[in-house]
N, C-alpha and C positions, 0 to 999 in steps of 0.2 A: 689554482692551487690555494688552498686555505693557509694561512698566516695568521696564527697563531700569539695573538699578545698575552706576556705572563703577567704582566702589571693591570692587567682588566680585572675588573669583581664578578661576584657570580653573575650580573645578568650578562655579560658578555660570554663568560664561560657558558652559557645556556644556549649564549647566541650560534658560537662556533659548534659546540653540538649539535641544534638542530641543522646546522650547516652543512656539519657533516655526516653526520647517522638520520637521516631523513628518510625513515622507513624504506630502504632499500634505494631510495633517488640520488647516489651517488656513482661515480665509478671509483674503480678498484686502488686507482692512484692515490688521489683523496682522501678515502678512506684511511688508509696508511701512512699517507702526511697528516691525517687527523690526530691519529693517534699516537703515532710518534710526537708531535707536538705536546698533545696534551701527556704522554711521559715527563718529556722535557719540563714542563713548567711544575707538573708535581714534585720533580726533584731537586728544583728551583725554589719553589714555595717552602718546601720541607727544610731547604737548606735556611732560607729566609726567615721562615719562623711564620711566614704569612700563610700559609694554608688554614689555620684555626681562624684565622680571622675571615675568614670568608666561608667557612662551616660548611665545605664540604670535602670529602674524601674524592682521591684517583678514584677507587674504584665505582662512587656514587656517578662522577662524572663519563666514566668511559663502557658502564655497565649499563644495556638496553634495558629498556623501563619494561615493565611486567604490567599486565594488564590489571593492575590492583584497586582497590575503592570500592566501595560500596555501592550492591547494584540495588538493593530494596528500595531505594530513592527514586531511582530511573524506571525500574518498575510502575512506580505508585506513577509519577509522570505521567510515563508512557500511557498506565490505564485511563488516566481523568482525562488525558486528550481523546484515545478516542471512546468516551461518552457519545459525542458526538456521532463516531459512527455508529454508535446502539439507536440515535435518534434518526441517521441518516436510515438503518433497518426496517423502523420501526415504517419507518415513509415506502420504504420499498416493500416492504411483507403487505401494510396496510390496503392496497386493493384485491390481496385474495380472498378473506372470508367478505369484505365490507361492500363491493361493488356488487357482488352478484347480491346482496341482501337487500341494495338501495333500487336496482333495477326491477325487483317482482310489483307484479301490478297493487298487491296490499303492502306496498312499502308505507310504515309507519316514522322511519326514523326522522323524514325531513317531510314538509308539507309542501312540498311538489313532486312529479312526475319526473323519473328521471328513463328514460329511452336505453337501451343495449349502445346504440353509439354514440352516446352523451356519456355512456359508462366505458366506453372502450376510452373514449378520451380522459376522461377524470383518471383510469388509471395509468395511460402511457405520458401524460402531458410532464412528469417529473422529470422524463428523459431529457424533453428538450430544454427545460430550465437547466437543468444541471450543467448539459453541454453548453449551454449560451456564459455559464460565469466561470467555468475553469480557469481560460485564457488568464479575464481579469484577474482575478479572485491571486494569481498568482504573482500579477504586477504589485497588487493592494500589502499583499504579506514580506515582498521585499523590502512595500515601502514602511512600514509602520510594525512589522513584527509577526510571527508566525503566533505569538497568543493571543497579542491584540485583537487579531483579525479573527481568530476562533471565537473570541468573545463576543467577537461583532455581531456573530452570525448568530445567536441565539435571539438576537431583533427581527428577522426573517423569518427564524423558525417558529417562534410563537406564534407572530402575526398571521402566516402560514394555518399554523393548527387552529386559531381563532376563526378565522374564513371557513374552514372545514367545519369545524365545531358549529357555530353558529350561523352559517350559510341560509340565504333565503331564497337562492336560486343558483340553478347550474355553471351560471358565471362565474359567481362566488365558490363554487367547490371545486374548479378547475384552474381557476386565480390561485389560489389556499396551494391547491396542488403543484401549479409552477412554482409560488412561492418558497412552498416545501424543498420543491427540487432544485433551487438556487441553493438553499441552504446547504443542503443534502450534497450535492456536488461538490460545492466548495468544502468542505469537509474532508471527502476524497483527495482531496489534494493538499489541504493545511494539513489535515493529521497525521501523514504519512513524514510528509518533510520534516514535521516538530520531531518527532521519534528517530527519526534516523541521522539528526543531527544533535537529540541531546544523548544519545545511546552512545557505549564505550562499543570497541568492533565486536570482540567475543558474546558482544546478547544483543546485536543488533538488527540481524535476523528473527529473534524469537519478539522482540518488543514493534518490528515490521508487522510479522504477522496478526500483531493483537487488533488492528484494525479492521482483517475481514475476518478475524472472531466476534468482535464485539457487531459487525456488519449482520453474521449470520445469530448473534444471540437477538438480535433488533428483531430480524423478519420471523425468528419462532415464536417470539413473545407477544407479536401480529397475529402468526396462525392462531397460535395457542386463548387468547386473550379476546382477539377479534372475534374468534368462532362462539365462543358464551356467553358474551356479555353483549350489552346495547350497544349501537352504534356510537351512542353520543359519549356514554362510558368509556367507552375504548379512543376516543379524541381525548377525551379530555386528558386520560394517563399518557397519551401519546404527546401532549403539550405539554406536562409537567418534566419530559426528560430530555429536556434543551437548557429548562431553568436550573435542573438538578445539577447537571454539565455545568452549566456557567458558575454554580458555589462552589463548587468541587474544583475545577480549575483556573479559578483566581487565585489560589494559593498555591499555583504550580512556579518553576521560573520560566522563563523565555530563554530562547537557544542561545547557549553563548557563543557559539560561529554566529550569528546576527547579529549576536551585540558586540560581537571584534569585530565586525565589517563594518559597523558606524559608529568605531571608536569610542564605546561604552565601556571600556576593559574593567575597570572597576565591578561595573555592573556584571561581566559575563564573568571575573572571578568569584562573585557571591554567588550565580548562579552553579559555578562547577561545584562549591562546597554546598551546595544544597544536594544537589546531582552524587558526586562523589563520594563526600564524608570530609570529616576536616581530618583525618589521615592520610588522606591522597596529596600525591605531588601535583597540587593546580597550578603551581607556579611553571614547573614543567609544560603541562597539556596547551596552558594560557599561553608560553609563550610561542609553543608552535601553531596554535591561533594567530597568534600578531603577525610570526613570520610568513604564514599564507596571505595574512591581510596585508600584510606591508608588500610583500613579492607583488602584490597584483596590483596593488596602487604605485610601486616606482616603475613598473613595468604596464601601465596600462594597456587595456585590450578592449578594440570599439565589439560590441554585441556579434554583428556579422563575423569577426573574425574568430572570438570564441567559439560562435556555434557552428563552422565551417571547420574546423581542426579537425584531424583522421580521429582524434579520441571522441569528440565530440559527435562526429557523425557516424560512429558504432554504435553508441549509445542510446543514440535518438531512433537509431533503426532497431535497436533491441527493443528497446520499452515499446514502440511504436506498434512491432510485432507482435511480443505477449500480448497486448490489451487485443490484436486481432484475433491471436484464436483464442484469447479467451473467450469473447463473444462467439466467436464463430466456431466452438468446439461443440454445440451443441446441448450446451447447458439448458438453454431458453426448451428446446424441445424436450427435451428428457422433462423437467418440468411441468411442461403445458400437458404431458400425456401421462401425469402421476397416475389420476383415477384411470384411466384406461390400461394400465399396466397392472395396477393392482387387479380392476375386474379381470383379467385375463388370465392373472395367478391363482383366480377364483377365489382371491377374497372380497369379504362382506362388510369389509367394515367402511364407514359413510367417508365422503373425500375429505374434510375438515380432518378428519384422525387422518389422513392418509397422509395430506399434507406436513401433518406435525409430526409424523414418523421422520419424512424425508428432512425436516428442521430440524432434530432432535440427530440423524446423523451426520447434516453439514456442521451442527456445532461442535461434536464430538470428533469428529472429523479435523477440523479446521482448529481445533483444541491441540491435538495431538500433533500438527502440524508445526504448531507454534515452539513444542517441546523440541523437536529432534532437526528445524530449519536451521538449527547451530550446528547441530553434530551430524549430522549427514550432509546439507549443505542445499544453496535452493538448484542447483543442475541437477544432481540427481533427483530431488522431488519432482522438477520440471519433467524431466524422462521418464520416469514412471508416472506420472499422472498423466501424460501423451501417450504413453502408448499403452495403460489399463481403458482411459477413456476410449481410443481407436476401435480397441476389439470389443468396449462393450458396446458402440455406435453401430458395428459390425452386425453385432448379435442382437442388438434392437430391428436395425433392418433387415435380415433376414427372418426373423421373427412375424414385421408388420407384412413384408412383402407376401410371407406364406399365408397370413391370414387374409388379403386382401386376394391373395390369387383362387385358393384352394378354399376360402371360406372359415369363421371363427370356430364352428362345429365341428370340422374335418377330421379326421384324425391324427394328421402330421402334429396339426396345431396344439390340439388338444394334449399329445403325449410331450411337448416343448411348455407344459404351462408354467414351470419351472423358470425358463430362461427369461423372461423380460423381467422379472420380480429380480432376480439374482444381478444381472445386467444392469439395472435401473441405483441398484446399494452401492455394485462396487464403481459405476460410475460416479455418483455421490461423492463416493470418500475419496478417491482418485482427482477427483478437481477440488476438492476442499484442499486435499492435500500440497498440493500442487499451483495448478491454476488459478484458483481461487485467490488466496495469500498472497504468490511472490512477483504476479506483474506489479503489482503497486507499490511493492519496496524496490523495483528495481533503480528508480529514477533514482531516490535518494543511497543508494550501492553506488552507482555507475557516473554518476555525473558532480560536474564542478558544482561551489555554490553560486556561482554565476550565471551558470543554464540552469542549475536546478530546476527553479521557478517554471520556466520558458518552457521544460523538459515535460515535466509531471503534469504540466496545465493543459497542454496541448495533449500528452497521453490520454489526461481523462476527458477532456473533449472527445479525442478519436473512439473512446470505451461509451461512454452513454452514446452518443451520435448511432454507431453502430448496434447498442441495445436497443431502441429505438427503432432502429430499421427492421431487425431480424422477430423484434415483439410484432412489428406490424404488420411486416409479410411471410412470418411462417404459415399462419393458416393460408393465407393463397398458396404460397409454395406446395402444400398439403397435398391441394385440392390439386393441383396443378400436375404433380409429378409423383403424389404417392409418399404415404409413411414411410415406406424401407428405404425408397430411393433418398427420400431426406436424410435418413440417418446413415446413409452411405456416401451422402457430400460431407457430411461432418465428421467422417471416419476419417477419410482422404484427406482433408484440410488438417485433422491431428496428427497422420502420417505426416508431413509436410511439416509439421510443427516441430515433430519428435526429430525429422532432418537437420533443421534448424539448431533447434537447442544443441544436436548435439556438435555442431559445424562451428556454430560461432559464441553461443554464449558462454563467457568462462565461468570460471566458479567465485565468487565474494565473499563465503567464509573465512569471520575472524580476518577479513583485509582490512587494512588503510585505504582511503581514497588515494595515495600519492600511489600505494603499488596495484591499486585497482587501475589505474591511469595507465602504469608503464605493461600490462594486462591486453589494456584494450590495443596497445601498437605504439606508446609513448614509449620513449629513452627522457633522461634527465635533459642531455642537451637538446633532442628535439622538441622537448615543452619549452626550454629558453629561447629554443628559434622563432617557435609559432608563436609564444608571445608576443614579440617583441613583431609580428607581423603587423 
């Protein structure tokens, strides 16, 4: 029961509040001994005369806080973090126009010979850098800061573009490329956590999503850029947007949940009035920072026991899941058969346009995604983008299956030219919408900032590791078992999905991590049990 002293100053009265109105982490009892207390001491104080001297009203103290302050700040944030991911883009669009141009027998761009499987590798090798520095990458930003460490990575990434750029041999262009793909990856996991920990809840969905906006404006500005200009051209604008990132977000702050966990308070109060506005209650926000940080230092918890709690292990199966079908929803194929879809629709125009079509709807896409992931919410984007992608996987295989049975000329086919063109769009926009965006904000939704880290690092390991796989063995698969039938394992796998989401995952909009927690299967007292495990 809360106990209540009327001779404390405001920061005790802050203290007993978040003690007691702890976004929803109270029981009923509590609650009403809260508040009856702090009656008590207001009519106390009033009698005393000492209420003015502590400058604030009952109503300020017993009135839930509004989600007020200034978002144009968190905004601009949000966007200079992820630069990065326009750079991480720029790395993953970069072998569509560029590889096939370095492998023709009159390649001029580099003065050696480069082979089709010296080009399959220069472009998949990003995947397995990426995956090899998640893990870390996620130890390094607990230790030293989640801006720090983005800053870090602009050393990688240039180095990276320079190897490319001025490469003397196939070593050099597939080094350049891991290197890239350390940077790149590590990104996937800093810019997500910075954004989701400097955001207030009501636009912390939409400032999630900005990351695989800024991911998909990266890889058109690849199609788009890569396709007209020189090779060596398009390195070198591809190196300049790491540096630009690193001017641009030196003058950002660092999260202050990182700078309350290693007792920076001062520091993570300048950061909230950068973040919020000096209008906003930081005193407030900071002290239920402290109160989270202090709860978990007088109640220490070793790692295993964190990450074994029933909250904890919903969580990790959630993110763990998204990042599976995202991969495995069929993206990678729908992609790899742009130009053969479009030829099929019977158009003409050359694959470089074809390609910047389908960029030109993942950004616009994944635009709009960013707008209404507050006010519709990421469940229901997840469900509709599960089960628009299912049927148009559906309608892709059945499509390939008839022209592979019945022949491209036939006339089943021919009267269907319609449907893979149509199938191919609203797939598109159905996973920009959706799958695209909200596995990567899930980690920082759903989890403590204690797994955080451990959560997202390991997600995006599982997410490249498995791009990687599916980049490498779709064409066998192809060859193996048939275009329709491919697109009919990746129908079933989004059926399964769509299961899923709608089984276990809850909804995050506009939540607190304290009633995201009591969500996934926590009560107040059973976090004070398993803590103290």
């Amino acid at each position: 029961m809360v106990d209540l002293n009327c001779d404390d100053g405001l920061k005790s009265y802050r203290r007993e509040m978040l003690e007691c109105f702890d976004n929803a982490g109270f029981v009923l009892s509590e609650k009403n001994a809260c508040t009856t207390n702090l009656e008590k001491c207001a009519s106390e104080t009033n009698t005393n005369g000492r209420m003015a001297n502590l400058g604030v009203s009952q109503t300020e103290l017993v009135a839930p806080r509004g989600d007020s302050g200034r978002k144009l700040p968190q905004y601009i944030a949000a966007l200079a973090a992820t630069l990065g991911a326009l750079a991480a883009g720029t790395m993953l669009g970069w072998s569509s126009p560029v590889v096939f141009k370095i492998t023709q027998p009159n390649n001029t761009d580099y003065n050696f010979d480069i082979s089709e499987t010296e080009g399959s590798w220069i472009g998949s090798v990003i995947n397995l850098g990426a995956a090899a520095i998640c893990f870390p990458i996620g130890l390094v930003m607990d230790a030293i800061g989640r801006k720090k460490t983005m800053l870090f990575l602009i050393l990688p990434f240039t180095l990276g573009w320079l190897l490319i750029t001025f490469g003397t041999s196939v070593g050099m262009l597939i080094g350049g490329r891991l290197i890239t793909g350390i940077a790149g990856g590590a990104f996937c996991v800093t810019a997500p956590a910075y954004t989701s920990e400097i955001a207030q809840d009501s636009i912390r969905g939409t400032l999630g999503s900005y990351f695989q906006l800024m991911i998909t404006v990266g890889i058109l500005f690849a199609y788009a850029v890569g396709s007209y200009t020189s090779v060596f051209l398009f390195n070198i604008l591809c190196t300049l947007i790491p540096i630009v990132f690193g001017i641009v977000f030196f003058f950002m702050p660092e999260s202050p949940k990182f700078l309350v966990v290693k007792n920076r308070n001062d520091e993570a109060r300048e950061a909230l009035i950068k973040l919020r506005g000096t209008n906003y209650d930081v005193d407030y926000e900071l002290d239920s920072l402290k109160l989270s940080a202090e709860e978990a230092q007088n109640n220490p918890v070793s790692f295993g026991s964190a990450i074994t709690k029933k909250t904890s292990i919903k969580a990790i199966i959630i993110c763990y899941a998204l990042m599976i079908f995202q991969q495995l929803s069929g993206i990678n194929a729908v992609i790899f058969n742009t130009s053969s879809i479009f030829a099929a629709a019977g158009a003409t125009i050359p694959a470089a346009i074809a390609t910047i079509i389908i960029g030109v709807i993942q950004v616009i896409a994944t635009f709009v995604s960013s707008l209404v992931v507050d006010k519709l919410g990421r469940r229901i984007l997840l469900l509709f983008s599960a089960l628009v992608m299912c049927l148009c996987s559906t309608a892709l295989g059945v499509f390939f299956f008839l022209q592979s049975t019945h022949g491209e000329n036939s006339d089943i086919v021919q009267s269907l030219f319609w449907l893979p063109l149509l199938s191919l769009s609203l797939f598109i926009i159905a996973f920009s919408l959706g799958f695209g965006p909200i596995p990567w904000m899930m980690a920082g939704d759903l989890c403590n900032i204690d797994i955080k880290a451990f959560v997202a690092s390991t997600a995006g390991t599982l997410n490249w590791l498995l791009s990687f796989t599916v980049t490498s063995t779709f064409l066998a698969l192809n060859t193996a078992i048939g275009s329709g039938q491919v697109f009919w394992m990746f129908a079933g796998i989004m059926l399964i999905g769509f299961v899923f989401i709608f089984f276990v995952i809850p909804e995050t909009k506009g939540k607190s991590l304290q009633e995201i927690q009591v969500m996934l299967g926590a009560t107040p007292q059973d976090r004070n049990v398993e803590d103290k495990k």
